[in-house]
PDB file of N, CA, C and O in Angstrom, chain B, residues numbered from 101:
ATOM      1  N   UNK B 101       0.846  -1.181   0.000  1.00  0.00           N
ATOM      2  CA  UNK B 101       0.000   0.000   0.000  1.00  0.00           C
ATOM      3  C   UNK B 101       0.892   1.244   0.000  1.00  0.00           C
ATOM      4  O   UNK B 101       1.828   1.397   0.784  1.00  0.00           O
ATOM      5  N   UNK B 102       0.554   2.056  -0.871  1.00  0.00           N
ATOM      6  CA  UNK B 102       1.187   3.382  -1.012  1.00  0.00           C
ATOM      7  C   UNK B 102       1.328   4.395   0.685  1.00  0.00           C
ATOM      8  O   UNK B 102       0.522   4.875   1.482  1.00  0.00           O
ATOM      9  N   UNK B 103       2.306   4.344   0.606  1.00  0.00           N
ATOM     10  CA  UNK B 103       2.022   6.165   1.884  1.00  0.00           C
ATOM     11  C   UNK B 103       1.616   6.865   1.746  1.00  0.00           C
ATOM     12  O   UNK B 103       1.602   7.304   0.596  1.00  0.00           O
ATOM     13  N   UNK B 104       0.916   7.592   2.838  1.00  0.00           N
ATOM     14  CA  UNK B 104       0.020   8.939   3.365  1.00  0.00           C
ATOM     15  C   UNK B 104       1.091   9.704   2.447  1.00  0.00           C
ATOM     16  O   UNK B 104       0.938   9.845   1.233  1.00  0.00           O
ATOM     17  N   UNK B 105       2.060  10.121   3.084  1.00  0.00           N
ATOM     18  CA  UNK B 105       3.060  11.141   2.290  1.00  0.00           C
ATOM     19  C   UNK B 105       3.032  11.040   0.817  1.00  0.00           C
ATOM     20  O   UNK B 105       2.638  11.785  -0.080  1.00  0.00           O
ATOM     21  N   UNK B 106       3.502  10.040   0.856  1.00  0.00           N
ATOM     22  CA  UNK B 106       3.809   9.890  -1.182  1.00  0.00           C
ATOM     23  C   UNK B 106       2.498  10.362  -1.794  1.00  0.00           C
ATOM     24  O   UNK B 106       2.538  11.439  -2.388  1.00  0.00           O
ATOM     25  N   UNK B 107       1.309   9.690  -1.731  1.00  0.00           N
ATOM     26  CA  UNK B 107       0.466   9.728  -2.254  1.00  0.00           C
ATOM     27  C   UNK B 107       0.040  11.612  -1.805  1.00  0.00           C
ATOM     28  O   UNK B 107      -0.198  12.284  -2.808  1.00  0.00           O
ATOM     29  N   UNK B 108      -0.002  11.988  -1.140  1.00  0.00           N
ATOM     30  CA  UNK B 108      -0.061  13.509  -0.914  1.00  0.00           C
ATOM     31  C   UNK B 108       0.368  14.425  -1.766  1.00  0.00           C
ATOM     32  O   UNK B 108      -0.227  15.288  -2.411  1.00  0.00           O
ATOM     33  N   UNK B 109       1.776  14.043  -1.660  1.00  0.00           N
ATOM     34  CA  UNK B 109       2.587  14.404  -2.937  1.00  0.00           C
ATOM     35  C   UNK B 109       2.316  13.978  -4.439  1.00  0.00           C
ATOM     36  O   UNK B 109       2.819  14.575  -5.390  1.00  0.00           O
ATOM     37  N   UNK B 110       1.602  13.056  -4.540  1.00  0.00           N
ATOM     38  CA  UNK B 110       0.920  12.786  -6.105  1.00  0.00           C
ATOM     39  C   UNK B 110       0.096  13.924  -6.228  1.00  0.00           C
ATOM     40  O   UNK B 110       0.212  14.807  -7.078  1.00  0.00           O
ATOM     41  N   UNK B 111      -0.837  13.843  -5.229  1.00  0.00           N
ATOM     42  CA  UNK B 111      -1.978  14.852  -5.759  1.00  0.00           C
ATOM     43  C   UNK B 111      -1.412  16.097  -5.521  1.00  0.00           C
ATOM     44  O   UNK B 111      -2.297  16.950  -5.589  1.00  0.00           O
ATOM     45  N   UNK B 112      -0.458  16.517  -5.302  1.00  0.00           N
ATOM     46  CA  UNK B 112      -0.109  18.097  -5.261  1.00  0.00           C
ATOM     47  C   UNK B 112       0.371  18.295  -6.885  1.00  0.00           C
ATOM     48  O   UNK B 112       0.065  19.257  -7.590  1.00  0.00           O
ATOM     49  N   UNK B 113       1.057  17.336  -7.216  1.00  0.00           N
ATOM     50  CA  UNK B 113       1.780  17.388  -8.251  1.00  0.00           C
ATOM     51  C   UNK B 113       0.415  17.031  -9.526  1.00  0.00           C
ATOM     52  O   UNK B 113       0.488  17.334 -10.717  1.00  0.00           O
ATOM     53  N   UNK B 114      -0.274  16.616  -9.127  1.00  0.00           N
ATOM     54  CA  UNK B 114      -1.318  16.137 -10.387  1.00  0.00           C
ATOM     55  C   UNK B 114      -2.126  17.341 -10.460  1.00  0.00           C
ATOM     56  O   UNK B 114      -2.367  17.933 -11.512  1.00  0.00           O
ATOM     57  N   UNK B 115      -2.659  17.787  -8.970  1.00  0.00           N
ATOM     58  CA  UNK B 115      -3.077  19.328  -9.024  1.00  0.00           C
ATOM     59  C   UNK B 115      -2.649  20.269  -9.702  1.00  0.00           C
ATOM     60  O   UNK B 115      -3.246  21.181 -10.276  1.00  0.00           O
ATOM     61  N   UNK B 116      -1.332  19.963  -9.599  1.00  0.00           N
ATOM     62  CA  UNK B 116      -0.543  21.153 -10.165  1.00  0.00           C
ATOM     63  C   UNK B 116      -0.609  20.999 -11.747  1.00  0.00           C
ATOM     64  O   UNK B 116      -0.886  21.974 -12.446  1.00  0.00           O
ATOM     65  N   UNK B 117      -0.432  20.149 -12.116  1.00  0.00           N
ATOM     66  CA  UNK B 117      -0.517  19.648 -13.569  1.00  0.00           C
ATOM     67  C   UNK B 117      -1.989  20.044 -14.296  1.00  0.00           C
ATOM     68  O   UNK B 117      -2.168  20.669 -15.341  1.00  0.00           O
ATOM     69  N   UNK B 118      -2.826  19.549 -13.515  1.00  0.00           N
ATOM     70  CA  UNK B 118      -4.568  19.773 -13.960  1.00  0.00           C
ATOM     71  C   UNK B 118      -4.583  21.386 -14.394  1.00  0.00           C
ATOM     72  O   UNK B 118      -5.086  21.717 -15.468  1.00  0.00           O
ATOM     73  N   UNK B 119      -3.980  22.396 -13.459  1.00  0.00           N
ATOM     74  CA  UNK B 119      -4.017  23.721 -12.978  1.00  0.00           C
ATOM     75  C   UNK B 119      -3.408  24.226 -14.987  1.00  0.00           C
ATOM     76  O   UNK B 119      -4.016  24.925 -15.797  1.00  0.00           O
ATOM     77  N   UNK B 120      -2.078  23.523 -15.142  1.00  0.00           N
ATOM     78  CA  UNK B 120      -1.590  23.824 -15.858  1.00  0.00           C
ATOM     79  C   UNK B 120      -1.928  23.785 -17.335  1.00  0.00           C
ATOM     80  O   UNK B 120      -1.872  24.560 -18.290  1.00  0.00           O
ATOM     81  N   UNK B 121      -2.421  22.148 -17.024  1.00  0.00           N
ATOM     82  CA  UNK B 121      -2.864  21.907 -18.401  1.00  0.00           C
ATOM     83  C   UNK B 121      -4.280  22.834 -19.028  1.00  0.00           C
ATOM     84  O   UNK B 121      -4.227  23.241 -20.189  1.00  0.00           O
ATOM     85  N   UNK B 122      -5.528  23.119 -18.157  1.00  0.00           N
ATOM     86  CA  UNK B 122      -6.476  24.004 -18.191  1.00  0.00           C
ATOM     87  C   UNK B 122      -6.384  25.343 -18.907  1.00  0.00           C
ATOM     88  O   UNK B 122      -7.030  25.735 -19.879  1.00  0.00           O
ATOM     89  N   UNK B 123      -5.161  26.131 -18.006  1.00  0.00           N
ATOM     90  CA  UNK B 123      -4.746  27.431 -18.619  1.00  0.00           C
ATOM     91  C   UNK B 123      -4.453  27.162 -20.012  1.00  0.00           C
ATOM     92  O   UNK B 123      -4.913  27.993 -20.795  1.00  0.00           O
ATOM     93  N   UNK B 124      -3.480  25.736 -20.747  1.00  0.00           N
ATOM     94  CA  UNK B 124      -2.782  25.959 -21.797  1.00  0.00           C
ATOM     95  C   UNK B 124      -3.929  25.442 -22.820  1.00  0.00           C
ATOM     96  O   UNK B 124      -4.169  26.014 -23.884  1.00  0.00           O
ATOM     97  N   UNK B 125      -4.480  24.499 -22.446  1.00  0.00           N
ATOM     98  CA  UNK B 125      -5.691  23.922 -23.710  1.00  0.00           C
ATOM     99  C   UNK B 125      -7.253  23.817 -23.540  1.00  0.00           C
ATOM    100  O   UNK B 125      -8.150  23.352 -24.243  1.00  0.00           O
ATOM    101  N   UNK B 126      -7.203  24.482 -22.240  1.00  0.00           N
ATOM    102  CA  UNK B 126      -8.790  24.733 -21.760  1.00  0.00           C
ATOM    103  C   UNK B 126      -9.518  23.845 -21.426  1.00  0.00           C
ATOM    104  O   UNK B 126      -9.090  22.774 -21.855  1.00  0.00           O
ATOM    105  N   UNK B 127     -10.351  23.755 -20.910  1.00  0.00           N
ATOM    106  CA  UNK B 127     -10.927  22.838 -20.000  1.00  0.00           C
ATOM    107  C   UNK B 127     -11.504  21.654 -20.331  1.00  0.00           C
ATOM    108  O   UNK B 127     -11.449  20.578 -19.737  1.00  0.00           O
ATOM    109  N   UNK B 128     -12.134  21.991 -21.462  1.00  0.00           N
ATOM    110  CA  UNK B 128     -12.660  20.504 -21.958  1.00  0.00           C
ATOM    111  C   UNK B 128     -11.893  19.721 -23.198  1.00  0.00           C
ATOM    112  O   UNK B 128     -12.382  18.967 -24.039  1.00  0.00           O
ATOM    113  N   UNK B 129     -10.790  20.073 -23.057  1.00  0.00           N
ATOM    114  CA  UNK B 129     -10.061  19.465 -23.638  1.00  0.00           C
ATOM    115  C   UNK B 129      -9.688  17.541 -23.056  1.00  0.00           C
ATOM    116  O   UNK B 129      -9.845  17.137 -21.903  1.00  0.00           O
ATOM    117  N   UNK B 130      -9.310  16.891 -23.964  1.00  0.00           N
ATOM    118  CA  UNK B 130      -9.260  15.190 -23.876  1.00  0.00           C
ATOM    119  C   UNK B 130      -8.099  15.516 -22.652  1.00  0.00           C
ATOM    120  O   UNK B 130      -8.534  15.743 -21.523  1.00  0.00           O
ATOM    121  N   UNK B 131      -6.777  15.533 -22.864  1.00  0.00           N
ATOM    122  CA  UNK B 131      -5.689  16.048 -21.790  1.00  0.00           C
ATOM    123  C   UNK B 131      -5.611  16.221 -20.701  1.00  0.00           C
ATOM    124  O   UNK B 131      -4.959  15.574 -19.881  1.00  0.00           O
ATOM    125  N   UNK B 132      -6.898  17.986 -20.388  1.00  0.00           N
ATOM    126  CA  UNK B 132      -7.425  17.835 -19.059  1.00  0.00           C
ATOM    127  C   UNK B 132      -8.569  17.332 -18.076  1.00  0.00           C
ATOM    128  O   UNK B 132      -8.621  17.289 -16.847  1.00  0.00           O
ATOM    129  N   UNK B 133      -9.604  16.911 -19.223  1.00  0.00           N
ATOM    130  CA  UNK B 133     -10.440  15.867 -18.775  1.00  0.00           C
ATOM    131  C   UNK B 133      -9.624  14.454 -17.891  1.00  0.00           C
ATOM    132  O   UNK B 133      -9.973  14.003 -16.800  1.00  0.00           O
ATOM    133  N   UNK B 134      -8.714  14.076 -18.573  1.00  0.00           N
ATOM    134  CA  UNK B 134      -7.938  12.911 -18.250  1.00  0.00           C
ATOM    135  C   UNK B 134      -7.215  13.126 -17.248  1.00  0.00           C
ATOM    136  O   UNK B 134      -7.167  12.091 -16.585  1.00  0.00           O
ATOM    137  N   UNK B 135      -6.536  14.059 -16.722  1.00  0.00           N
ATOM    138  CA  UNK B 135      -5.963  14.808 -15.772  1.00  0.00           C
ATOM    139  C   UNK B 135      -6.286  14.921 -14.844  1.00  0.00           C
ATOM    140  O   UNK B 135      -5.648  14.658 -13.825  1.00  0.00           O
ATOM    141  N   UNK B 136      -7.738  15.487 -14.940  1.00  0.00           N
ATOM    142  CA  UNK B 136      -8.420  15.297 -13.557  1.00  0.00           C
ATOM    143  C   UNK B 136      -9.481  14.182 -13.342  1.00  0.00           C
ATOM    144  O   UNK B 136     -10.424  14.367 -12.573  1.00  0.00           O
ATOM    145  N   UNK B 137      -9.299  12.907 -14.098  1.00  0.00           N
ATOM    146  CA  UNK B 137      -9.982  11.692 -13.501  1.00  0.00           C
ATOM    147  C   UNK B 137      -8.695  11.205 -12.792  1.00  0.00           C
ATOM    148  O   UNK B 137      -8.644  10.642 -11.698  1.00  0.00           O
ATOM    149  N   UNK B 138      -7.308  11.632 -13.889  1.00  0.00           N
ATOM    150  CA  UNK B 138      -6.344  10.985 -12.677  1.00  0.00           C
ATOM    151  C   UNK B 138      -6.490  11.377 -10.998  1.00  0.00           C
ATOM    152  O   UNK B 138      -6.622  10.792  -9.923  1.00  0.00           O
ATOM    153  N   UNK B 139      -6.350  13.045 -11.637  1.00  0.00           N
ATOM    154  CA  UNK B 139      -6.639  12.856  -9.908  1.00  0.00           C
ATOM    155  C   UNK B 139      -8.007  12.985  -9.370  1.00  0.00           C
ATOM    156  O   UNK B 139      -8.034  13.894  -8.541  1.00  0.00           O
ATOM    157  N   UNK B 140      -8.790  12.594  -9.481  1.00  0.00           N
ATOM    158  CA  UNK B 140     -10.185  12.108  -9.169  1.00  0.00           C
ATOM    159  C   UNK B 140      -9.695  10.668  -8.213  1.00  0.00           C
ATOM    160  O   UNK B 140     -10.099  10.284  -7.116  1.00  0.00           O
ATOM    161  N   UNK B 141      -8.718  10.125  -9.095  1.00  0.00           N
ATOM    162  CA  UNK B 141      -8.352   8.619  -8.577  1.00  0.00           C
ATOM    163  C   UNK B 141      -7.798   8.892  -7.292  1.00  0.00           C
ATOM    164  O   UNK B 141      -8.113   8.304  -6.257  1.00  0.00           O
ATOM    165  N   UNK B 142      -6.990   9.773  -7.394  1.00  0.00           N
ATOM    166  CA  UNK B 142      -5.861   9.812  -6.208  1.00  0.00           C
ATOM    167  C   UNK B 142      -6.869  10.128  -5.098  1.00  0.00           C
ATOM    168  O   UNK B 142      -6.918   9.505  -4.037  1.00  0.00           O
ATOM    169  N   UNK B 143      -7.632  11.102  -5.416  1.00  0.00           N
ATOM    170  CA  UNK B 143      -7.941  11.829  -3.988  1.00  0.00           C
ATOM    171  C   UNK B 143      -8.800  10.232  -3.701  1.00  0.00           C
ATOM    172  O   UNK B 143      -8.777  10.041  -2.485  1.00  0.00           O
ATOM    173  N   UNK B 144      -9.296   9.436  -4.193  1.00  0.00           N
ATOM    174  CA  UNK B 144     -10.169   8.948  -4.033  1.00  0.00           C
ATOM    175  C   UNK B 144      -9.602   7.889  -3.591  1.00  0.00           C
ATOM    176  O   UNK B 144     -10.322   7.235  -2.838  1.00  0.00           O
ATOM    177  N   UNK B 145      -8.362   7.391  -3.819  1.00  0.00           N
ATOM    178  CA  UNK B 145      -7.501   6.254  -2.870  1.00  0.00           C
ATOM    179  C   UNK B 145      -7.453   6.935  -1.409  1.00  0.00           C
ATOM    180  O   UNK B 145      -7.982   6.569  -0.359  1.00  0.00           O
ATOM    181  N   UNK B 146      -6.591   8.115  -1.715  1.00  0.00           N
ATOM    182  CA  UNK B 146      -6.738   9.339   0.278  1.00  0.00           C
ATOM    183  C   UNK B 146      -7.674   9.254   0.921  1.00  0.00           C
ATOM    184  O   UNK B 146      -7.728   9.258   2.151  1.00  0.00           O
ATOM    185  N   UNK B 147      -8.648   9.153   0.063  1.00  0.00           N
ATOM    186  CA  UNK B 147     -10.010   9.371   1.164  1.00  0.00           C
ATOM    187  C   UNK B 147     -10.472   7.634   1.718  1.00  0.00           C
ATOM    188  O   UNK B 147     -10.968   7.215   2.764  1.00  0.00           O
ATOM    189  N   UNK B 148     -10.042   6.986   0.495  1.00  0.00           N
ATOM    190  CA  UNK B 148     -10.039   5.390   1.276  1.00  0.00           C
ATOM    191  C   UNK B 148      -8.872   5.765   2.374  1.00  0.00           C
ATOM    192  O   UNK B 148      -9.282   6.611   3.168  1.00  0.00           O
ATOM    193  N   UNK B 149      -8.038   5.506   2.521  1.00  0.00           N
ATOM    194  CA  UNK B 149      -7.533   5.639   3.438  1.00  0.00           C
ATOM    195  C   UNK B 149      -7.112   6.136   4.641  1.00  0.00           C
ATOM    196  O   UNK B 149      -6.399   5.737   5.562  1.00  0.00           O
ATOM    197  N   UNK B 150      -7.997   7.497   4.281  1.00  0.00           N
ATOM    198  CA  UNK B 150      -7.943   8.387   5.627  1.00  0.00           C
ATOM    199  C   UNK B 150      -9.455   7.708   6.215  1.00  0.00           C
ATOM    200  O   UNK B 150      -9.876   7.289   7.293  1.00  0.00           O
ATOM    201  N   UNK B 151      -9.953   7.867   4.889  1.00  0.00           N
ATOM    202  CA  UNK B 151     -11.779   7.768   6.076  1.00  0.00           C
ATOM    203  C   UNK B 151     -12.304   6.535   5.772  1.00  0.00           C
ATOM    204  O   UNK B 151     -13.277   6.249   6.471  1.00  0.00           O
ATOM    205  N   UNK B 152     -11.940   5.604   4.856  1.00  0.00           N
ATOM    206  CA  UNK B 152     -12.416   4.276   4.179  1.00  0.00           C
ATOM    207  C   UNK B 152     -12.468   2.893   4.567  1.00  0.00           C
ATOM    208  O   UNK B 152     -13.174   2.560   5.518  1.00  0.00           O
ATOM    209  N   UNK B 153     -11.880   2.169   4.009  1.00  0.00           N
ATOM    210  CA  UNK B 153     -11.789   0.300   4.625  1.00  0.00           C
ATOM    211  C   UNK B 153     -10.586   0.811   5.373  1.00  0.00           C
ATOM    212  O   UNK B 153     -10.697   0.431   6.538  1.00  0.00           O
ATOM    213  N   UNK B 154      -9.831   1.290   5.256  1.00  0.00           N
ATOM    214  CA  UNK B 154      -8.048   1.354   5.750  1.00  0.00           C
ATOM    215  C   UNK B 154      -7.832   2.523   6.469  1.00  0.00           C
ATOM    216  O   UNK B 154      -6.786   3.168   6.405  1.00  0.00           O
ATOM    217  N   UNK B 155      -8.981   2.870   7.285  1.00  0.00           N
ATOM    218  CA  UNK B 155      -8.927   3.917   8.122  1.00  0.00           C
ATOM    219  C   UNK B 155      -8.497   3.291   9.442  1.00  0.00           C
ATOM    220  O   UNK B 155      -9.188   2.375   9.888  1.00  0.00           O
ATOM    221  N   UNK B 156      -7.384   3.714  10.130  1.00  0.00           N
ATOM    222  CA  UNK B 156      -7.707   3.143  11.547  1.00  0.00           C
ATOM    223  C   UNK B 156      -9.276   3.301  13.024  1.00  0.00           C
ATOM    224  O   UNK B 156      -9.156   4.292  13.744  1.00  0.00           O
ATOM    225  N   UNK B 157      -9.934   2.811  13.181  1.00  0.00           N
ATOM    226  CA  UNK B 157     -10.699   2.769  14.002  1.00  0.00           C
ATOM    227  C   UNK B 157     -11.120   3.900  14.916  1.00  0.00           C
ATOM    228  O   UNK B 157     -10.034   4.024  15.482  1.00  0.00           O
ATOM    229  N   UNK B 158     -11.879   4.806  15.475  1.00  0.00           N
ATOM    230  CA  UNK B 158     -12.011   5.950  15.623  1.00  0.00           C
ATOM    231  C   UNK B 158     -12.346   5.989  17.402  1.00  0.00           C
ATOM    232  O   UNK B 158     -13.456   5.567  17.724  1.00  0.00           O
ATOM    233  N   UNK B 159     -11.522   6.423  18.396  1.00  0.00           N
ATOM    234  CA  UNK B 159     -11.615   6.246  19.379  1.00  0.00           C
ATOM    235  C   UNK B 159     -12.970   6.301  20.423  1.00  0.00           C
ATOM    236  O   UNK B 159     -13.230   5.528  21.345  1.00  0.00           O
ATOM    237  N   UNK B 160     -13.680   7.399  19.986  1.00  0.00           N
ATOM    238  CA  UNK B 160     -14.829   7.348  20.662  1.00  0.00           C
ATOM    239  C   UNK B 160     -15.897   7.890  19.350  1.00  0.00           C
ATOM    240  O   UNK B 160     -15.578   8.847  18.644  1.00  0.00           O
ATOM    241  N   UNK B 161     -17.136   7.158  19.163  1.00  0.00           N
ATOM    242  CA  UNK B 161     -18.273   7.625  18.270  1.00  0.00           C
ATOM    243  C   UNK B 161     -18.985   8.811  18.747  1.00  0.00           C
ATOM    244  O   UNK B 161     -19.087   8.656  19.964  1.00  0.00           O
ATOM    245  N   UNK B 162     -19.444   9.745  18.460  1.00  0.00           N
ATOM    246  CA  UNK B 162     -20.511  10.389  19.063  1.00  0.00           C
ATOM    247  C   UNK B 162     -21.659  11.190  16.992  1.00  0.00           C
ATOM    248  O   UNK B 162     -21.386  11.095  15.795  1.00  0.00           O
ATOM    249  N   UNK B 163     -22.474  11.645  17.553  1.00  0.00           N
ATOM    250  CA  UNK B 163     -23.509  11.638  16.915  1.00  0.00           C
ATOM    251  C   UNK B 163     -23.052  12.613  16.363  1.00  0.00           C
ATOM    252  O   UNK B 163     -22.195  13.365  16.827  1.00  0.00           O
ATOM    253  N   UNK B 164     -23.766  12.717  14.962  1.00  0.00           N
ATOM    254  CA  UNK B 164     -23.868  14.213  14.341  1.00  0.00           C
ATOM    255  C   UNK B 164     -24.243  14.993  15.312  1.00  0.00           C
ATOM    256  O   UNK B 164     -23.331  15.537  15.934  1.00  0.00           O
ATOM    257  N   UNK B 165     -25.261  15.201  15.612  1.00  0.00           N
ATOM    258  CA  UNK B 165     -26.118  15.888  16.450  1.00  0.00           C
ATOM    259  C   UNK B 165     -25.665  16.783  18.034  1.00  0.00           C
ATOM    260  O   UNK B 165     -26.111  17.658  18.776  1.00  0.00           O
ATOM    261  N   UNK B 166     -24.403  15.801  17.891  1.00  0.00           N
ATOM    262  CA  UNK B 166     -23.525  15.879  19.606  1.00  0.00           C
ATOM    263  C   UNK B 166     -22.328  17.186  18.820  1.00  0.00           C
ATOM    264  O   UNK B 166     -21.595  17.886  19.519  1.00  0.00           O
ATOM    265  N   UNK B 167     -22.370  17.263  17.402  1.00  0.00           N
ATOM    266  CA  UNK B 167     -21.108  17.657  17.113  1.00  0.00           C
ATOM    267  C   UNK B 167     -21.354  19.221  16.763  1.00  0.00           C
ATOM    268  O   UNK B 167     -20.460  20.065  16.703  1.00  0.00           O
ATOM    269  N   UNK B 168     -22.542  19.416  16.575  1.00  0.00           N
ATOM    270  CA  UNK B 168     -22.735  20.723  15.787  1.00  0.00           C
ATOM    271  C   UNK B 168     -24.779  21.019  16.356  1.00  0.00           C
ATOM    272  O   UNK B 168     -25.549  20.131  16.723  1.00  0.00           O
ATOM    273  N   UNK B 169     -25.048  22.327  16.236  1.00  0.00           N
ATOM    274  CA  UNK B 169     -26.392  22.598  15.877  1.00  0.00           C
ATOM    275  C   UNK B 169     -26.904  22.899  14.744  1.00  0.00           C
ATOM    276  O   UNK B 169     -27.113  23.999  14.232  1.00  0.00           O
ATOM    277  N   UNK B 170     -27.134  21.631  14.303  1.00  0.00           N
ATOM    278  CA  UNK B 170     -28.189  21.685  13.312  1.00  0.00           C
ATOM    279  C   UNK B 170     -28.477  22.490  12.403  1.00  0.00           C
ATOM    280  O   UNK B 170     -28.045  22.500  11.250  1.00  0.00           O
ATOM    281  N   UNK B 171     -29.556  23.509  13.119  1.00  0.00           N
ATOM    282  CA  UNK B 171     -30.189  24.265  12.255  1.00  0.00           C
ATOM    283  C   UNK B 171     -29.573  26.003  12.517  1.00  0.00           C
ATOM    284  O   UNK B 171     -30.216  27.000  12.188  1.00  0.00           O
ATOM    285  N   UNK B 172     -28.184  26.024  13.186  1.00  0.00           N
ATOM    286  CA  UNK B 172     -27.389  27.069  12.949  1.00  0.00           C
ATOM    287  C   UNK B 172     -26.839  27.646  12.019  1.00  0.00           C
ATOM    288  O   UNK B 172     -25.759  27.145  11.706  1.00  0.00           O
ATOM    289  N   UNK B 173     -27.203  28.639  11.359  1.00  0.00           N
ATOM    290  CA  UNK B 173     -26.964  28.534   9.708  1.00  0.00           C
ATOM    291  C   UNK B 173     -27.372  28.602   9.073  1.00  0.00           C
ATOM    292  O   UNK B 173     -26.927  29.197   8.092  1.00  0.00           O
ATOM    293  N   UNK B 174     -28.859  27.908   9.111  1.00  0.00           N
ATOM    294  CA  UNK B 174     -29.379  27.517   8.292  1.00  0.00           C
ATOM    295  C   UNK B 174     -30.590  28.432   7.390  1.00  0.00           C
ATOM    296  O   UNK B 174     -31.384  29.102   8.051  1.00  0.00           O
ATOM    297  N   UNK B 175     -30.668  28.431   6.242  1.00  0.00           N
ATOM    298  CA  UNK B 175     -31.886  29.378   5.962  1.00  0.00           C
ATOM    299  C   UNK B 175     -33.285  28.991   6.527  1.00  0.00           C
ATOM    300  O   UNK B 175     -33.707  27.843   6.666  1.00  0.00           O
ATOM    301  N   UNK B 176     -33.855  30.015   6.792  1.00  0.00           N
ATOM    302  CA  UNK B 176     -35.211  29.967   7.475  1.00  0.00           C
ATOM    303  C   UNK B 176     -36.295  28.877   6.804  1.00  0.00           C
ATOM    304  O   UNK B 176     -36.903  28.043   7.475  1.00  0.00           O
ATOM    305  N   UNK B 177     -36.398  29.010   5.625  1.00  0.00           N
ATOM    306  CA  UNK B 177     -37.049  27.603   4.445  1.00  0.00           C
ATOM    307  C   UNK B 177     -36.307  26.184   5.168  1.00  0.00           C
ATOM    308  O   UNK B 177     -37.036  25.309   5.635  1.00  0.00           O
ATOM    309  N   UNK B 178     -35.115  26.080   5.200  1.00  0.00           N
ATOM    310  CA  UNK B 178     -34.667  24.650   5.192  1.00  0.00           C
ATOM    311  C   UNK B 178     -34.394  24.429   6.775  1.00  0.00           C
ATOM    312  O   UNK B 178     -33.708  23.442   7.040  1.00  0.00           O
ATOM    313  N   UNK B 179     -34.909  25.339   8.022  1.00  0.00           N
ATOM    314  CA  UNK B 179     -34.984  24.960   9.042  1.00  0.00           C
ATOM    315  C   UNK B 179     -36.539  24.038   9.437  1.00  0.00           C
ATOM    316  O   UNK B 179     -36.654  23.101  10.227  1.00  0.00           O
ATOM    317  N   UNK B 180     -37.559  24.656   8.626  1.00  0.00           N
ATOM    318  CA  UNK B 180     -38.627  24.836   9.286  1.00  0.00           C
ATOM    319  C   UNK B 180     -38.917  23.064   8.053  1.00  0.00           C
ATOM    320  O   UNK B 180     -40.049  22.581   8.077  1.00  0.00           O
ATOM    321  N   UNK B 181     -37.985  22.468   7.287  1.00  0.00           N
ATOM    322  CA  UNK B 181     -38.462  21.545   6.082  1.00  0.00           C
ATOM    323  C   UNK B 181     -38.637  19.905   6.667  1.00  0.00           C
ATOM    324  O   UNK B 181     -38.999  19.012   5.901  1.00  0.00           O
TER     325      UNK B 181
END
């Protein structure tokens, strides 16, 4: 399995690339379409692994609900929904 680090460093560098290729051939180009499924991939291995099957185990659970209020924020329509 790849490292936290390395793989970090992919996506900075693929970021950086996506960033680049955009400016030079524009966005919907084949190049940068492809560019950013690569890194579509990457982030998407990171997030297996930070939050996924290969996450280590999370010391104590507590609820959404325990973590935040709700309806703080929120527009008046989507409090009352």
């Amino acid at each position: 399995m790849i490292r936290v680090e390395v793989l970090l460093e992919r996506i900075e560098e693929s970021r950086q690339l996506l960033y680049q290729l955009g400016s030079e051939y524009g966005l919907q180009h084949p190049k940068v379409l492809r560019q950013s499924m690569d890194l579509d991939e990457l982030l998407n291995r990171y997030n297996n692994i930070k939050y996924g099957k290969y996450a280590k185990p999370a010391t104590q659970t507590i609820s959404f609900h325990e973590t935040c209020n709700v309806n703080q924020g929120m527009p008046e329509f989507i409090q009352d929904y």
